[in-house]
C-alpha positions in Angstrom: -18.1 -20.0 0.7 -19.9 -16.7 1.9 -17.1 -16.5 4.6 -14.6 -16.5 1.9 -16.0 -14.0 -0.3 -16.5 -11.8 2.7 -12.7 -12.3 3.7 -11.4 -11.9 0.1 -13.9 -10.0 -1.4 -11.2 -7.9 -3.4 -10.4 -11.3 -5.3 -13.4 -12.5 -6.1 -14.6 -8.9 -7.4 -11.0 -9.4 -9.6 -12.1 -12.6 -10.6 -15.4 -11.8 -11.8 -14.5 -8.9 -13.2 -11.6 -10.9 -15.5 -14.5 -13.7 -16.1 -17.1 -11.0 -17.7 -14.8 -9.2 -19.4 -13.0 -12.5 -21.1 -16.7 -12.9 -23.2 -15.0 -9.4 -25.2 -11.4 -11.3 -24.7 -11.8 -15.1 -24.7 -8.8 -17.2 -23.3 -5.6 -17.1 -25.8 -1.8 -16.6 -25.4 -2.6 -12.7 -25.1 -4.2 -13.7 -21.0 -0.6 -14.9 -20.3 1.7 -12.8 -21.8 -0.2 -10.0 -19.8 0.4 -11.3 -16.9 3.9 -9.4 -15.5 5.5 -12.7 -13.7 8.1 -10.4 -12.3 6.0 -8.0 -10.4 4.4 -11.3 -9.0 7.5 -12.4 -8.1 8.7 -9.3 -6.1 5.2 -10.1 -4.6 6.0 -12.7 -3.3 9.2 -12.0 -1.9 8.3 -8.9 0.1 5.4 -10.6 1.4 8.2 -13.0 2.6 9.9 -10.7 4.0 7.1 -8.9 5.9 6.1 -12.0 7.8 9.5 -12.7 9.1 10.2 -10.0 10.4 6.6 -9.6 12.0 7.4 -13.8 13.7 10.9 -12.0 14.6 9.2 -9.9 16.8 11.0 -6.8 15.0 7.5 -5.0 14.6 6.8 -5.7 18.6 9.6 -4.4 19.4 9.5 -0.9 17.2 6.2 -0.7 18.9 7.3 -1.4 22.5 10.1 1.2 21.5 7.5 4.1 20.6 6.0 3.5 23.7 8.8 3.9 25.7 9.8 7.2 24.2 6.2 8.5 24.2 5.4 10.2 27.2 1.9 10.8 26.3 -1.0 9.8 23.7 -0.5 12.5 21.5 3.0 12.1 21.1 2.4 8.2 20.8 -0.4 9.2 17.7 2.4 10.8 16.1 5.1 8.3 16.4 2.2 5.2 15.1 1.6 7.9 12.1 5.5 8.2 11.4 6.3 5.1 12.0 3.5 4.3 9.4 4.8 6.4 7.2 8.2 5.5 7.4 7.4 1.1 7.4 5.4 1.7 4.4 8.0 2.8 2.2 9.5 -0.9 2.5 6.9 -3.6 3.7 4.0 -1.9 1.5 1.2 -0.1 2.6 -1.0 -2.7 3.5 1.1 -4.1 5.8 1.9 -1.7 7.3 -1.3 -0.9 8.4 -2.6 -4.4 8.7 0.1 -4.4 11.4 -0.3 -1.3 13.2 -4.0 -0.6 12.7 -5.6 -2.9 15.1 -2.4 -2.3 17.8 -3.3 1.7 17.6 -6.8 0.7 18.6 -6.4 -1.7 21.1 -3.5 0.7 22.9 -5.6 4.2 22.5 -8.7 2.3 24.0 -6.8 1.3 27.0 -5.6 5.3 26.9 -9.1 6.2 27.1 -9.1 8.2 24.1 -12.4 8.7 22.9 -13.9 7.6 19.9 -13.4 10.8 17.8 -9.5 11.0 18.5 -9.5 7.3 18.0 -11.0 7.6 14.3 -9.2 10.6 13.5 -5.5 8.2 14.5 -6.7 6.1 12.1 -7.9 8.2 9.1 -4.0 9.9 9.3 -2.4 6.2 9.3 -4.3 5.1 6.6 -3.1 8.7 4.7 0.6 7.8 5.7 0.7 4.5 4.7 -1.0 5.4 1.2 1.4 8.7 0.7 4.8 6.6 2.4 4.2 3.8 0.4 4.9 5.9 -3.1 8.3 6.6 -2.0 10.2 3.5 -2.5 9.7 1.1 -5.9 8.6 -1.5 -3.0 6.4 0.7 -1.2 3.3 -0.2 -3.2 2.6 -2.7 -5.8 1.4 -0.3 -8.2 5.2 1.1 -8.1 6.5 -2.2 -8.7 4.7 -3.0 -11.7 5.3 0.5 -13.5 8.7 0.2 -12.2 8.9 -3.3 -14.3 6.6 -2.5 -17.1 8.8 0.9 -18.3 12.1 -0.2 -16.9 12.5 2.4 -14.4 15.6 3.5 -13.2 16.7 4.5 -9.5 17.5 8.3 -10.5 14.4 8.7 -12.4 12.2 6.9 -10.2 12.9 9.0 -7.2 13.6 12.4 -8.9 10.1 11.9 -9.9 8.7 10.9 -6.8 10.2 12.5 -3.6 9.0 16.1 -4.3 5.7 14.7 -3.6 6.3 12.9 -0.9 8.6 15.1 1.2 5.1 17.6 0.3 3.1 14.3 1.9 5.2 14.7 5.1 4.9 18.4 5.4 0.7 17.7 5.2 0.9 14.7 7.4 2.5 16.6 10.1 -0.2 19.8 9.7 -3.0 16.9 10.0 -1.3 15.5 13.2 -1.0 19.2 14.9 -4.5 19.9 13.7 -6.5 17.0 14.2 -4.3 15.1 17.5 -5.4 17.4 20.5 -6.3 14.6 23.5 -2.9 14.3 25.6 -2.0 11.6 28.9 -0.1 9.8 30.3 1.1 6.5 29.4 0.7 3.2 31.8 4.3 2.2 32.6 3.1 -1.8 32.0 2.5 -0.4 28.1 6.4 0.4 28.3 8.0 -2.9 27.8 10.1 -3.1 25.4 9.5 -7.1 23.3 12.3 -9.1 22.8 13.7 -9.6 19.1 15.0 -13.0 17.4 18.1 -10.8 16.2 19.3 -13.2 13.5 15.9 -13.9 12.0 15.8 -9.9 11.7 19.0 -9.7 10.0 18.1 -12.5 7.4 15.1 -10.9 6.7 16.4 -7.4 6.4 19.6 -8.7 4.3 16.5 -9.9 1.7 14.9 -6.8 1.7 18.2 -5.4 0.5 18.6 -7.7 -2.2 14.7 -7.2 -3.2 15.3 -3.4 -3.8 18.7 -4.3 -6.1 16.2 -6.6 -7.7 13.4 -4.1 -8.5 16.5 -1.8 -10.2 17.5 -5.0 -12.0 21.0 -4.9 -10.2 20.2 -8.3 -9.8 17.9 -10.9 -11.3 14.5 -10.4 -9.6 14.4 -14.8 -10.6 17.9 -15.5 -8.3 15.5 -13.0 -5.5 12.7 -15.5 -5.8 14.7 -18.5 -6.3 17.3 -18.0 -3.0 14.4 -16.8 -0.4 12.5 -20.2 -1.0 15.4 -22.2 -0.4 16.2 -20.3 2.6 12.7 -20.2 3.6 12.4 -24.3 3.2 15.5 -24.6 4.8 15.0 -22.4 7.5 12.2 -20.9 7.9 9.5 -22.7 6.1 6.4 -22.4 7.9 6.4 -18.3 6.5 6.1 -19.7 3.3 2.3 -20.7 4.8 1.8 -17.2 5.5 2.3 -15.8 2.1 -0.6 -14.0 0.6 -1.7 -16.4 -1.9 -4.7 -15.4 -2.6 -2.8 -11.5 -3.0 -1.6 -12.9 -6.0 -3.9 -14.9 -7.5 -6.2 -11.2 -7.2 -2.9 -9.5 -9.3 -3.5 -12.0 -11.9 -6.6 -11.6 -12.4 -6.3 -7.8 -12.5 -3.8 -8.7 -15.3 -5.8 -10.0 -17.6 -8.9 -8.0 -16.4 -6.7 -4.9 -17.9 -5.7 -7.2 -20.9 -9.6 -7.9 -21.8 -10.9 -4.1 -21.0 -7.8 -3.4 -23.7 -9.1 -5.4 -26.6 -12.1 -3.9 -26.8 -12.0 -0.9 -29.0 -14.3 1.6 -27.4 -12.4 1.3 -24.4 -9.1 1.6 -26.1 -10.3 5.0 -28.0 -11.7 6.2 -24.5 -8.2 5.6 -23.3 -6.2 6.7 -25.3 -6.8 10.8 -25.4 -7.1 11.1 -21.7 -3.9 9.8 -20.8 -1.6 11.3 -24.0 -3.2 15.3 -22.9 -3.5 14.6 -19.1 -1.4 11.3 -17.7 -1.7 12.2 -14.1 -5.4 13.7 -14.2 -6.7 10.6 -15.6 -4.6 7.8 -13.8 -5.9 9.5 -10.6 -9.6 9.9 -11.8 -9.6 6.2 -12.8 -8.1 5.2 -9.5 -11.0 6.8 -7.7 -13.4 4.2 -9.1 -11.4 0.7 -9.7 -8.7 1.2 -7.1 -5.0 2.5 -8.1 -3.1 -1.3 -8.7 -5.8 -2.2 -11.7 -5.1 1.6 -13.0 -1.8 1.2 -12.9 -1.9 -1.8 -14.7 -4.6 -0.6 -17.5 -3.4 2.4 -18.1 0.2 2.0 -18.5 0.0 1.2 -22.6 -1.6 3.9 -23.1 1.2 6.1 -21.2 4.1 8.1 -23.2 6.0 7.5 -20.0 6.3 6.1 -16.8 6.2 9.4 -14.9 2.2 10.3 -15.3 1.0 6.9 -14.2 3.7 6.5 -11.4 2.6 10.4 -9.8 -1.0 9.9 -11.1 -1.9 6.5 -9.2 0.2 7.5 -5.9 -2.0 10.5 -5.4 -4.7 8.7 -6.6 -4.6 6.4 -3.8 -6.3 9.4 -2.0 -9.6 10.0 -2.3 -12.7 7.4 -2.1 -12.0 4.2 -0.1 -11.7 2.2 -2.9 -8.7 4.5 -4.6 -6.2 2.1 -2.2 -6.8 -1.3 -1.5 -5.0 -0.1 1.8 -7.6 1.7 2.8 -10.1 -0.8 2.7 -8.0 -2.8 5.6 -8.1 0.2 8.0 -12.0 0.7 7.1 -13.0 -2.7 7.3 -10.5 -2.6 10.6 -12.7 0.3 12.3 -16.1 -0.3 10.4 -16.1 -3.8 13.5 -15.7 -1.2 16.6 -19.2 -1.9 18.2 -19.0 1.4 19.6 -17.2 3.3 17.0 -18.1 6.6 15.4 -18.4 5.4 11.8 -20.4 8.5 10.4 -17.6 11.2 11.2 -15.0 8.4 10.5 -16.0 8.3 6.9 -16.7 11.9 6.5 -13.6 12.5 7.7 -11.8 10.3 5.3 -13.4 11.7 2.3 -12.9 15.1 3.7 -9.0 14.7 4.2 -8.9 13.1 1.4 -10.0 14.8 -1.5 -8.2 18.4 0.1 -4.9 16.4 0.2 -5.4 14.9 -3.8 -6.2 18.3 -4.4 -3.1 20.1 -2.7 -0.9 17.6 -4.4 -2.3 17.9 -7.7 -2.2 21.9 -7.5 1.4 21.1 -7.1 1.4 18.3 -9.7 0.5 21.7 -11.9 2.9 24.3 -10.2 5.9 22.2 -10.3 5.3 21.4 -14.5 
């Protein structure tokens, strides 16, 4: 039990947070009509997704590929960072750095690059992934449940959302020329290139197609969920084992967590002001302390729009470690280095941090 709750501690604080709230909400209809069954299901099919092509050996080989264009560690920090940056936007943010996280530690410590330049890798991939990730509809779960709950468009969605992040890119890139100084050599056995199951690839890359025509409701997000387990069964069916389960089971109880905090009126009144005078302020404040996904999903209601809790909650992800559930993975990830630096790696997080939510709010305010 203790090994559980340390492994899925974000669920069982969900959990219990839905169980103390439902004593101000008890158990009706209301629990499950909150519940958004088709953000669940785009869930579930990206998380699909993301496992085949990680048992395809398409993320080995993107790595293998860096490496062999990198002729040194700095320029293999930046490619890691873009390519970071770049995944997130379509295998979500957590992925992305649950996959490239622990490979950027294990190939900089056989680099010998110090713990310092090791941390500071890591802090700027964990930016990426949260700043890359609010690019796409599928880039973050957040995004696919505001997407769903306000019926979002593709024009509005991104002429919303890509002034901020091509601003994201422009910052990453001044954090890699600032903060990346350590340059060598690479060891020509780091250089292979991994072979790649090329159909398995193309299958899974043909469903992440049809997953982003389903988050613009080109298609039925139901025919999504409903094809990729029969191909999976078929096919593929031991990547139905992989799926995040317990990912979704924590979504639901965020759900109707947001659902309970809702019904109670002082909460609602609290609510309500903040986010008709200053969306974007307050969706990012309230991200700070119970993470962006459980914002997004408690504060849309109260929204006029989709736009200040879409801009709000991607920023927000910046900030305190709990403001992304991504960032947890790559603390938690450098928090077990026996003989890592984890003083300047969290005063560097909250340092980078809080200037780049600031920068992007200032131009949250210019651009208005």
């Amino acid at each position: 039990m203790l090994g559980f709750v340390k492994r899925e501690i974000v669920f069982v604080i969900a959990f219990a947070a839905a169980l103390v709230t439902a004593f101000f909400n008890p158990p009706s209809s209301s629990w499950f009509e909150a519940i958004d069954f088709r953000t669940l299901g785009m869930l579930f099919a990206l998380m699909g997704v993301s496992e085949g092509l990680k048992s395809s050996g398409f993320f080995d080989a993107a790595a293998g590929l860096m490496m062999k264009r990198a002729g040194g560690t700095r320029m293999l920090s930046f490619f890691l960072v873009a390519i970071i940056f770049f995944s997130s936007m379509f295998f979500t943010n957590d992925v992305s750095l649950l996959m490239f996280v622990p490979f950027t530690m294990m190939l900089l410590d056989r680099e010998k690059a110090g713990e310092k330049y090791i941390a500071g890798v890591v802090v700027i991939e964990t930016i990426a992934a949260n700043l890359g990730s609010m690019t796409t509809p599928v880039g973050n779960p957040q995004n696919l449940y505001i997407c769903s709950y306000f019926n979002v468009d593709a024009p509005s969605f991104f002429k919303t959302i890509l002034p901020y992040s091509a601003l994201s890119l422009i910052l990453i890139v001044m954090l890699l020329r600032i903060f990346l100084w350590k340059d060598s050599s690479i060891k020509e056995e780091e250089r292979e290139i991994r072979r790649i199951d090329k159909e398995k690839t193309l299958l899974y890359l043909a469903f992440l197609v049809i997953a982003m025509l389903a988050v613009f409701r080109i298609i039925d997000w139901k025919i999504l969920v409903a094809l990729e387990i029969v191909v999976l069964f078929i096919f593929d069916r031991k990547i139905l084992l992989r799926i995040d389960y317990i990912l979704l089971l924590t979504f639901v109880a965020f759900f109707i967590f947001s659902e309970n905090l809702r019904s109670i009126d002082a909460v609602r009144n609290f609510i309500k002001a903040p986010m008709k005078d200053y969306p974007v302020l307050s969706s990012a404040l309230v991200s700070q302390v119970i993470s962006n996904v459980p914002a997004a999903i408690l504060l849309s209601p109260f929204a006029s729009g989709f736009e200040g809790v879409l801009i709000g909650t991607d920023i927000g992800g910046l900030g305190t470690p709990i403001a992304s559930l991504a960032s947890l993975i790559s603390l938690k990830f450098y928090l077990r280095r026996s003989r890592g630096k984890k003083g300047y790696y969290i005063a560097l997080f909250l340092l980078l941090n809080f200037i780049l939510l600031g920068v992007l709010y200032v131009f949250f305010l210019l651009i208005q």
